[in-house]
C-alpha positions in Angstrom: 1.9 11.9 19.3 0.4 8.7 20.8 3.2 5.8 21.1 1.5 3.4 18.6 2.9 0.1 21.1 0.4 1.5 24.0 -2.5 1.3 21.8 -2.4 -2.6 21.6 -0.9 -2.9 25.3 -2.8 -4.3 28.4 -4.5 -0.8 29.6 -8.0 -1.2 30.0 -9.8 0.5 27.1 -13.9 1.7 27.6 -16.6 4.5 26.8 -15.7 6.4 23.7 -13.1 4.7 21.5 -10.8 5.8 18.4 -9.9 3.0 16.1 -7.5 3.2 13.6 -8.5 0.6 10.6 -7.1 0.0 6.9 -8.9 -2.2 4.7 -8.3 -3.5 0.9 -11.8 -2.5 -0.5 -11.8 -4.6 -4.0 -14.4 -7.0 -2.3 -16.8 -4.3 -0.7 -19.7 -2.4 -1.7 -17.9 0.5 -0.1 -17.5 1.6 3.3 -21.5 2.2 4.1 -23.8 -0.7 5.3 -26.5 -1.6 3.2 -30.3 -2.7 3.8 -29.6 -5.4 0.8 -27.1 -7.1 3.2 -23.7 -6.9 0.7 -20.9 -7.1 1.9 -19.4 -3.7 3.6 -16.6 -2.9 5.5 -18.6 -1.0 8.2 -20.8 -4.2 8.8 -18.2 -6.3 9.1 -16.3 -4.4 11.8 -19.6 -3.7 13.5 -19.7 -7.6 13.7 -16.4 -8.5 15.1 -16.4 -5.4 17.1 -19.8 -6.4 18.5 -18.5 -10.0 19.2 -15.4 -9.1 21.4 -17.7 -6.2 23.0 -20.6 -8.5 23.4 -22.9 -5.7 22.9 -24.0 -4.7 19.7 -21.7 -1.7 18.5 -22.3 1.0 15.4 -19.3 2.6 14.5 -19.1 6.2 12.5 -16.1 6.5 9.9 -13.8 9.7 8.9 -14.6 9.1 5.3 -17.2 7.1 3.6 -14.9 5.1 0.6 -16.8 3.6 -2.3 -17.1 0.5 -4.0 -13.3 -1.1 -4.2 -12.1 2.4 -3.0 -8.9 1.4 -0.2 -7.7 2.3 3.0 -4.3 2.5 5.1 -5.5 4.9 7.7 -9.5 4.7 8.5 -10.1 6.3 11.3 -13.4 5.0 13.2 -15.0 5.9 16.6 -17.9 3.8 18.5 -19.2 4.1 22.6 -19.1 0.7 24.6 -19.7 -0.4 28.3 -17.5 -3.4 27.6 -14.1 -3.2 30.0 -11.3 -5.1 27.6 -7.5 -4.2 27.5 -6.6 -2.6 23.9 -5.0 -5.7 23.4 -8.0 -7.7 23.3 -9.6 -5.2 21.2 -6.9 -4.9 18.8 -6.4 -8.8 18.1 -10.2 -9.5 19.5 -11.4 -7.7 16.2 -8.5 -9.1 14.3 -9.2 -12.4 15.3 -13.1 -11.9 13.7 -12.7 -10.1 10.7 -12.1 -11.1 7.2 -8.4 -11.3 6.5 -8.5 -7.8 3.8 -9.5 -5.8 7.0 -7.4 -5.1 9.7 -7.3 -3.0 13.1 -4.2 -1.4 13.9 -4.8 0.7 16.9 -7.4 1.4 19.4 -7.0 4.8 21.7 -10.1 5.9 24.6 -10.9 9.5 23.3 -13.2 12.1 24.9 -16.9 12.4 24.4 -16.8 14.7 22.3 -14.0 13.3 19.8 -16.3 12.1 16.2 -14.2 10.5 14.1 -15.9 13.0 11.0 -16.7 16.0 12.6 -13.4 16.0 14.6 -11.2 16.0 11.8 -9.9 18.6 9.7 -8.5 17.2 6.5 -8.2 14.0 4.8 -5.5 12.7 2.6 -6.0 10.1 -0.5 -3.6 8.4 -2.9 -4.5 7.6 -6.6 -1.8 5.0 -8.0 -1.6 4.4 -11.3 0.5 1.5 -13.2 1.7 2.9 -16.3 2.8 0.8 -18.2 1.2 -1.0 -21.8 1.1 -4.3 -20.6 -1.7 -4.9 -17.8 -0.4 -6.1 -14.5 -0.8 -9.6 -12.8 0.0 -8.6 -9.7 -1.7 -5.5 -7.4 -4.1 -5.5 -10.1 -6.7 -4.6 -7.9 -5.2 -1.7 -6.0 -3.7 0.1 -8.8 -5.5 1.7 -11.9 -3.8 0.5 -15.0 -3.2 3.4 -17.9 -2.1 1.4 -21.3 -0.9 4.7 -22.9 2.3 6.7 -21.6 1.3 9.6 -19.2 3.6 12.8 -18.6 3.7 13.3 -14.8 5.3 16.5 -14.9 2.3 18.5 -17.1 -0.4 15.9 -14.8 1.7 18.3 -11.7 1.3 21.5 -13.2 -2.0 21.0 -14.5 -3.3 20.3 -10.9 -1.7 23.1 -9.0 -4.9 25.4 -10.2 -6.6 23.0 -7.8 -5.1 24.3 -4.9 -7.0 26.6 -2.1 -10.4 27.0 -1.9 -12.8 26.1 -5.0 -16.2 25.3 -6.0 -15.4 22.0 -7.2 -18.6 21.1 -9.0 -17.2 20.0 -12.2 -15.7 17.2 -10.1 -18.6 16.2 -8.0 -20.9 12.9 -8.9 -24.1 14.0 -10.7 -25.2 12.1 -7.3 -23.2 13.8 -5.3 -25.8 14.9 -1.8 -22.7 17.3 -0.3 -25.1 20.8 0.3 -21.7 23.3 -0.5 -18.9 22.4 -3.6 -16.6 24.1 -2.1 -12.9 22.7 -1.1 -10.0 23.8 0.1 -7.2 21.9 -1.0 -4.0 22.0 0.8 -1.5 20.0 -1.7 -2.1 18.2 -4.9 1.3 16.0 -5.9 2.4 13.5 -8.7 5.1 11.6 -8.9 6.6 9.1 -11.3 8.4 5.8 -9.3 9.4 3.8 -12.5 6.3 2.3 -14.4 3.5 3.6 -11.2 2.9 6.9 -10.6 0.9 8.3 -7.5 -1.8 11.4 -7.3 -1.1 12.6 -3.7 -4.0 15.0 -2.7 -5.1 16.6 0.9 -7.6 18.8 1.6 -10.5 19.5 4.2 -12.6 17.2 2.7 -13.5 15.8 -0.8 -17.3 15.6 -3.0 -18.7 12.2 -4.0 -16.1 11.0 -6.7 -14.0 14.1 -6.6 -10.6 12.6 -6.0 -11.3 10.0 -9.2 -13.2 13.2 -11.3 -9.6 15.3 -11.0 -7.5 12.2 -11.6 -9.5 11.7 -14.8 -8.9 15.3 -15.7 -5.2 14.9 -15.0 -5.0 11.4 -17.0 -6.2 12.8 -20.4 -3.6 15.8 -20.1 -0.6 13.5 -19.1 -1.7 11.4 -22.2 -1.4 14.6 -24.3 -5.1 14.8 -25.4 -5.5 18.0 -23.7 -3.2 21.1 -22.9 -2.2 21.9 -19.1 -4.2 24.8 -19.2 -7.5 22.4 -19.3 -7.7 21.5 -15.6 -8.3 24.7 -14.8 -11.0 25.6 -17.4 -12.7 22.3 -15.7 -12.8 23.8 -12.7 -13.7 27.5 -14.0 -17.0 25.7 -16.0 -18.4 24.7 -12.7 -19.9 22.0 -15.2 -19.5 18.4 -14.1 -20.4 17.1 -18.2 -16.8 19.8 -18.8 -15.0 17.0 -17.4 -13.4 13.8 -18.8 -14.2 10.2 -17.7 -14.1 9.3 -13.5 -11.1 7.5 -13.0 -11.4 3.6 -12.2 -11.7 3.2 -7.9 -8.9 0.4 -7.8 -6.0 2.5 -7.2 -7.1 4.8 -4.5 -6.3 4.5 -0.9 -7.5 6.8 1.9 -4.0 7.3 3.7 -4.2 10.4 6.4 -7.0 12.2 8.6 -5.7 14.8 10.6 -7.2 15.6 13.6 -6.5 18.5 16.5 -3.1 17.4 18.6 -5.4 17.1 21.6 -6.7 13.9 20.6 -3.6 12.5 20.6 -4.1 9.7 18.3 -1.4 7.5 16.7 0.3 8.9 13.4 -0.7 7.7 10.3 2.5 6.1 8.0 1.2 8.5 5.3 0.7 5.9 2.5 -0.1 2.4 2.1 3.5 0.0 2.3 3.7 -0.3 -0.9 3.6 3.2 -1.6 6.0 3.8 1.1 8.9 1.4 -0.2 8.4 3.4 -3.4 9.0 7.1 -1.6 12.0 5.2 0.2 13.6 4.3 -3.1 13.3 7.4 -4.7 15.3 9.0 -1.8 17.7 7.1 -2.2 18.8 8.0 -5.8 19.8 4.8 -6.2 17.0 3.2 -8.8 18.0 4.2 -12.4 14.4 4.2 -13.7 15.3 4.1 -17.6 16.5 1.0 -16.7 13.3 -0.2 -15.1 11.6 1.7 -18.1 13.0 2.4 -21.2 11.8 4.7 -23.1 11.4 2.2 -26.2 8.5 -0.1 -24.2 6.0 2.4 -25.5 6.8 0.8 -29.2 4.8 -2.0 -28.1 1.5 0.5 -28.0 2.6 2.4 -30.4 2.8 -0.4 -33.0 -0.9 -1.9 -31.8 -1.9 1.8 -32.5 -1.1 2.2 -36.0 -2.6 -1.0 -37.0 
């Protein structure tokens, strides 16, 4: 792998370049431009990029997010003439962009590296905040649940998902993808105290599809449908089979992976605060009960019955 303190060093950068971008979407249309001029994340890295190039630049993306969807690992690719060290592309772009987007890397590839075509799978997180009261803080990049989920039948229910499946019971009724089909490598979900976290990679994902399964997964951790569901979803091939689509606040974009020739800096795997999470539960050291006893679910439970 690439040694992440070169990519912001004082080589001289020019012709085809990698960037590596993350982005807190909750103030974006999406990723995509749009004729209507609201606010993107692709326009306004086209703009700062364009500024320190001094040429005007269009950039291509690994993965098109949606409205408020996040990032921690974009990966982005655009051709220049401009001769700058990755230094002053790196803090260049920094330097113009809104403070919820940032550049992290920038790496010359070869022609023929395209920062969609190239890759081979892309990994998302889904966090949730469990929890009956809703959350002051991270509101924004975490999907509150009000009712207590079980992430142990959420895991089970999802491992039908793995391998290769038409997934149109968890494609957008919008959805312009020509094939359904997926192949899924790993779905995950784990429970760190009150937030728990959808981990899910595959080759690449349908309009909505990573917010469709986490729906699915939602209702049967809240115990309004068995395990056995998810997979019945996905047998129907029926997208109205499905439960609601998830809320686009807690999920991130966190890995693309991409052939070893490339060479391009690692990703961390998740955002940080995802990361501090995974570090605490290694360290068996956090007695969740604590954190959540079992008894804060009285507080929904006695709005319920009212």
């Amino acid at each position: 792998m690439a040694d992440i303190n070169i990519t912001a060093g004082n080589d001289h950068v020019t012709g085809r370049i990698a960037l590596g971008l993350m982005y807190k979407g909750s103030a974006y249309c999406g990723w995509q431009s749009q004729k209507s001029g609201v606010p993107s994340v692709q326009a306004e890295l086209e703009a700062a990029i364009s500024r320190v190039a001094n040429h005007t630049v269009e950039v291509v993306c690994a993965g098109r997010t949606d409205k408020a969807v996040h990032a921690s690992y974009q990966i982005v690719h655009f051709d220049t003439t401009s001769v700058r060290t990755a230094r002053s592309w790196v803090f260049g772009c920094n330097a113009n962009l809104p403070s919820d987007i940032s550049v992290s890397w920038v790496q010359p590839v070869s022609d023929e590296f395209h920062a969609r075509f190239s890759a081979f799978n892309r990994r998302y997180n889904y966090v949730i905040f469990n929890h009956p009261i809703r959350p002051a803080h991270f509101y924004d990049e975490m999907t509150w649940c009000h009712y207590a989920l079980d992430e142990s039948l959420m895991h089970r229910a999802a491992q039908c998902l793995v391998g290769e499946h038409d997934f149109t019971s968890f494609r957008a009724v919008g959805c312009q993808s020509k094939s359904p089909f997926r192949h899924i490598d790993h779905v995950r979900v784990n429970r760190f105290g009150n937030i728990l976290v959808l981990d899910i990679q595959g080759n690449a994902f349908l309009h909505h599809m990573v917010r469709n399964i986490a729906g699915v997964l939602m209702s049967i951790g809240a115990g309004r449908n068995p395990v056995e569901w998810c997979a019945e979803v996905l047998a129907a091939k029926d997208r109205t089979k499905a439960d609601v689509t998830a809320q686009p606040y807690g999920l991130f974009l966190t890995d693309v992976g991409y052939p070893d020739q490339y060479d391009l800096p690692p990703s961390g795997g998740a955002p940080s605060l995802i990361q501090a999470m995974l570090a605490m539960s290694d360290s068996n050291k956090v007695d969740w009960d604590v954190i959540s006893p079992a008894d804060m679910w009285d507080i929904a439970r006695q709005g319920n019955n009212k």
